[in-house]
Structures are given as C-alpha cells and as structure tokens.
C-alpha positions as CSV (number, residue, x, y, z in Angstrom):
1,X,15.5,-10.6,9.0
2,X,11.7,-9.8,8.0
3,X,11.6,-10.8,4.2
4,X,14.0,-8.6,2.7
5,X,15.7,-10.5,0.3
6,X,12.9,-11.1,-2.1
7,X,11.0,-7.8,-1.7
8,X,9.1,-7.1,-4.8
9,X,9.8,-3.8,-3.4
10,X,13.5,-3.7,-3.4
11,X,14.8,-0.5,-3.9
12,X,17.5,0.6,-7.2
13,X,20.4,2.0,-5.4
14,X,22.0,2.8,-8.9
15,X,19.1,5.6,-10.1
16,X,19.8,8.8,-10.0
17,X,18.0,10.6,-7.3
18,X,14.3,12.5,-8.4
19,X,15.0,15.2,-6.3
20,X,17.9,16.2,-4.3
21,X,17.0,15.7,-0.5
22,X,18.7,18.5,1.6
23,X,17.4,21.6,-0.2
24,X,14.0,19.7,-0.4
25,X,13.4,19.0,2.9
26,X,13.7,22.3,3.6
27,X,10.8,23.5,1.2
28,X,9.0,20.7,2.4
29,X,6.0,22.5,3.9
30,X,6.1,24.8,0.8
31,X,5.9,22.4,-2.1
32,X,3.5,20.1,-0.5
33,X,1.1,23.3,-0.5
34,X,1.6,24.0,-4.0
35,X,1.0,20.5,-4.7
36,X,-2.2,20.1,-2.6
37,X,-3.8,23.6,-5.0
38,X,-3.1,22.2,-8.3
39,X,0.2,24.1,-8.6
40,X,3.1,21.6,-8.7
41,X,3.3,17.8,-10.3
42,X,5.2,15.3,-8.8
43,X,7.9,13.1,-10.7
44,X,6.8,10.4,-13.0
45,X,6.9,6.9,-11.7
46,X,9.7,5.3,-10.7
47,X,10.9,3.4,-14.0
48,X,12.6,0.3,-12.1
49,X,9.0,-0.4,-10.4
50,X,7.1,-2.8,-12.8
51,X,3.9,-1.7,-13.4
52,X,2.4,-4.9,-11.5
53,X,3.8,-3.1,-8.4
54,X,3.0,0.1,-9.2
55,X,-0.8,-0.7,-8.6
56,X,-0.1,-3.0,-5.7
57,X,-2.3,-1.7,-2.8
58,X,0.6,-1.4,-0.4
59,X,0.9,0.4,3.3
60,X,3.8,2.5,4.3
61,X,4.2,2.6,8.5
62,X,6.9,4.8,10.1
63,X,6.4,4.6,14.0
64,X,9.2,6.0,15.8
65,X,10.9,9.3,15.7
66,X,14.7,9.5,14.8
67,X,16.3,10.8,17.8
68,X,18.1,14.5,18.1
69,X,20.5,15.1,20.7
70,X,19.0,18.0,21.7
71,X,15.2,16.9,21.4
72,X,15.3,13.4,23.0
73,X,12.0,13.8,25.1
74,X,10.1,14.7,22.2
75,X,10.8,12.0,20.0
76,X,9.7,9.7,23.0
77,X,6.4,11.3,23.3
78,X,5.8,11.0,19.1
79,X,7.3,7.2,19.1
80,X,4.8,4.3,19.5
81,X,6.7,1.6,21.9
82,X,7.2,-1.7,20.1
83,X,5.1,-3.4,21.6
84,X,2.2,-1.7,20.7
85,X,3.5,-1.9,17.7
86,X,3.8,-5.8,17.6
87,X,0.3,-5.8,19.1
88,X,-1.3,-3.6,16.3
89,X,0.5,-5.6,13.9
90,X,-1.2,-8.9,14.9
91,X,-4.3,-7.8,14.2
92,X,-3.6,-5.9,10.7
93,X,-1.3,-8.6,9.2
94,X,-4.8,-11.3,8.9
95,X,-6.8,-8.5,7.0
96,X,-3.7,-8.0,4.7
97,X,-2.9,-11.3,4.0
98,X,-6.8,-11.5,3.3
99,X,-6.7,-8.5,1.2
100,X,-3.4,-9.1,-0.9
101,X,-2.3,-5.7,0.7
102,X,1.9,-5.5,1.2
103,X,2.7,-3.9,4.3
104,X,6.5,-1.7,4.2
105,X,8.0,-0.7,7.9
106,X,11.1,1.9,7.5
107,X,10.9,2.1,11.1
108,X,14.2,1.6,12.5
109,X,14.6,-1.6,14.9
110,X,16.9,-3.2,17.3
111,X,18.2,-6.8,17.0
112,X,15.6,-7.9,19.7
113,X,13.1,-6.3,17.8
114,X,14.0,-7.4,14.5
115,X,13.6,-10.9,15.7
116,X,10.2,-10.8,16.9
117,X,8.9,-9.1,14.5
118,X,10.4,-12.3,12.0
119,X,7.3,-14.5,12.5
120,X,5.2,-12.1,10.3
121,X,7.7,-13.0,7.5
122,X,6.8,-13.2,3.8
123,X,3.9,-10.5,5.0
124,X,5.9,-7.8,6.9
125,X,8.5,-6.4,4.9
126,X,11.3,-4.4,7.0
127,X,13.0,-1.3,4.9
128,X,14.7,0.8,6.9
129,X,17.9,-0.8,6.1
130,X,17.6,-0.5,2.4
131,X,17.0,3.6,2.7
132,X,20.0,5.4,1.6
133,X,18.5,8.9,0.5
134,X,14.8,10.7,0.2
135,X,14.7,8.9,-3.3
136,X,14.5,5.1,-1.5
137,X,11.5,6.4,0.8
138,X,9.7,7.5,-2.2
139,X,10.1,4.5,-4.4
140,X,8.5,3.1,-1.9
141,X,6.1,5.5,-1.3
142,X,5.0,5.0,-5.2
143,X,3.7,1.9,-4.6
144,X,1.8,2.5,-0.9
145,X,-1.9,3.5,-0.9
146,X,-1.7,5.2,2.4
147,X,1.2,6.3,4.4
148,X,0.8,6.0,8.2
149,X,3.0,7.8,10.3
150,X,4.4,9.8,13.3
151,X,7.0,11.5,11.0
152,X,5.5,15.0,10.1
153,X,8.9,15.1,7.1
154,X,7.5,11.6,5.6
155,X,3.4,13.6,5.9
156,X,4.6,16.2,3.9
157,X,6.1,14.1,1.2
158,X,3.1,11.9,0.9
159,X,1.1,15.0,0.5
160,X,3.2,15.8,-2.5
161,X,3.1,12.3,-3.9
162,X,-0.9,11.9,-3.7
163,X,-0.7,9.5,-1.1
164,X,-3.5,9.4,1.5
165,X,-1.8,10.1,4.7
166,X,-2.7,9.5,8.0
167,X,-0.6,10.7,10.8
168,X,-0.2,9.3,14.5
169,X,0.0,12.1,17.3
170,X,1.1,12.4,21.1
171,X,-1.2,14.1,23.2
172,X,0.1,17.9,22.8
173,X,1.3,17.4,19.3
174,X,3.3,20.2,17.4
175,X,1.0,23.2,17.4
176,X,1.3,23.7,13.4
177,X,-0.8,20.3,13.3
178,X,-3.4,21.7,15.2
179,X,-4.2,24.5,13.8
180,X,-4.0,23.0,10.1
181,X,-6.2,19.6,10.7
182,X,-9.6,21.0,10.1
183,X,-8.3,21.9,6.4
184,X,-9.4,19.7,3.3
185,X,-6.1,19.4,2.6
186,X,-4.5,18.4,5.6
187,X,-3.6,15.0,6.5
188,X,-5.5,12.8,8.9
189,X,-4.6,12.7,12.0
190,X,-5.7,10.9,15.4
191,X,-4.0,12.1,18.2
192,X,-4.2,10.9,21.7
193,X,-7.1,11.4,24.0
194,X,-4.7,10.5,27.5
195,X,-0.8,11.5,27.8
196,X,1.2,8.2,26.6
197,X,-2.3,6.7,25.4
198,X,-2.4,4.9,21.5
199,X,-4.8,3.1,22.3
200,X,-7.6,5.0,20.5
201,X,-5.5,7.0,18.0
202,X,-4.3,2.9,16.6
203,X,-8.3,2.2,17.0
204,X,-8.9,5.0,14.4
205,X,-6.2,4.1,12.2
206,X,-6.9,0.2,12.0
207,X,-10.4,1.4,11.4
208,X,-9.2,4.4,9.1
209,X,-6.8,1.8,6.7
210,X,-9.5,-1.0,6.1
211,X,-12.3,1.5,5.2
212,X,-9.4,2.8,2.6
213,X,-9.1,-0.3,1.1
C-alpha cells in the first residue's frame, strides 16, 4: 500500500456525518449555486483535523469514473488511463515534495496498480479505501487547496466547500459543462482538444496547480 497507515489525513470513522449523503447528492447542483451567491455556509471544520492540517496546502485527484452498468462507455471516455496517470504523477510529485504540498488520490485502483504506484510512498497518499460515506471525502476535502477531478459529483461539492476546482474533460463532455464554463462561478475546466487525447488538458492542469500554489 501507498502510505496509508500514517496519513496525517486519516479519516474519523466514529463522527457523525455533516450532512447526510443521499438526499444531498441529489440537491447537489442546487446548493452549490446557493453557495457560490453568498446564500448558503458550509459546515464548520472538521474538529478531528488539527489545525496544523487544516492549513496544509494539500491536492485532492479523482481520475476515473465509477462504473454504471448501464453507462459503461461513458465512464471510459471521462477516465484518464493509469498510465497517464503514473506519468503525470512523476512529474508533479518533485514540485510537491519541493513545495511541502500533500497529494490525496480517492481514485479507485487495482492490485497491479496499487503496486506501482508504491514507489511514490510517504508522498502519494492512496484514500479510496478509507471512504465510507460523503463525510470521508469531505474531511478530506477540508484540508485540499484544489480539487482536481473528472467526477462532476466531487466539482459540485468543492464548489460548496470553497475549494478551487479544476475539472478534467473528454472531448464531448456533458453538455451542462459547456454551457456553464464561461461563468465566474464555474469551475475550471480543460477538456480535450483530440478524442482520447489528455495530453493538453494534464498540460493545463500541471500548469493550472503550480501557479495556485
């Protein structure tokens, strides 16, 4: 495993959810506008974070699309193969180290994966185990600068958080996207310029996440 068991991170399994996650997710898109106009707060810090790691400059990455039954081309043209992944990571993980920046993956892995991804240990810190409920994402989220992502659920809930997001997008993304990302309050988002092509939506981002810090 990729530096779980000391995670200053590590998530409190025994506090009781901020919000409760079915009925949320479905006013996701709602209260993430009210939120962006000054209309709705956000819960009050996680209280099992130490303050220490509440101001650690952290990055959250989610870069593959859980996988519906009915929708299983789609989340194959929103996923980032792994080894792009692995690739993008080798250049980042220097800078961070550099930086003092923590870097948090919830993507969800394979063994094979897993073990390839182990020789950024102590600087790569894999969470997707630990996330039992919407609660575990955002304790983590509370202590991540900027949220990259191809998960529009986990763009709306940084929105709500104030967390700078920055989403990754195929080359005919969801039409809502579109038609939102020339608002001030929309979320970042590089999509692809070629079908199956990350190469300059991850050049953006890499060049998007050290300008933020």
């Amino acid at each position: 495993m990729v530096a779980q068991g000391d995670a200053p991170w590590r998530i409190d399994q025994n506090r009781a959810p901020l919000i409760h996650p079915r009925p949320y997710l479905e006013m996701m898109p709602f209260l993430a506008l009210m939120a962006e106009h000054g209309r709705l707060q956000p819960p009050a810090p996680v209280s099992s974070i130490s303050p220490d790691d509440q101001e650690t400059k952290g990055i959250l990455f989610c870069w593959k699309s859980k996988i519906d039954k009915g929708e299983k081309l789609w989340a194959y043209l929103r996923s980032i193969p792994f080894p792009i992944i692995q690739s993008f990571y080798q250049e980042l993980i220097p800078w961070a180290q550099a930086n003092q920046i923590k870097i948090i993956d919830i993507t969800k892995y394979n063994h094979a994966e897993i073990q390839q991804l182990s020789k950024f240990k102590n600087s790569l810190y894999l969470a997707s185990d630990q996330l039992k409920s919407l609660n575990d994402t955002v304790q983590l989220m509370q202590i991540s600068k900027l949220i990259v992502s191809i998960d529009t659920s986990l763009i709306h809930v940084a929105q709500w958080f104030n967390r700078k997001p920055l989403m990754l997008c195929p080359k005919f993304p969801d039409g809502r996207w579109i038609s939102t990302s020339k608002s001030p309050s929309s979320p970042t988002i590089f999509s692809q310029d070629f079908l199956y092509d990350w190469s300059q939506p991850l050049e953006k981002a890499m060049n998007e996440i050290k300008k933020t810090f």
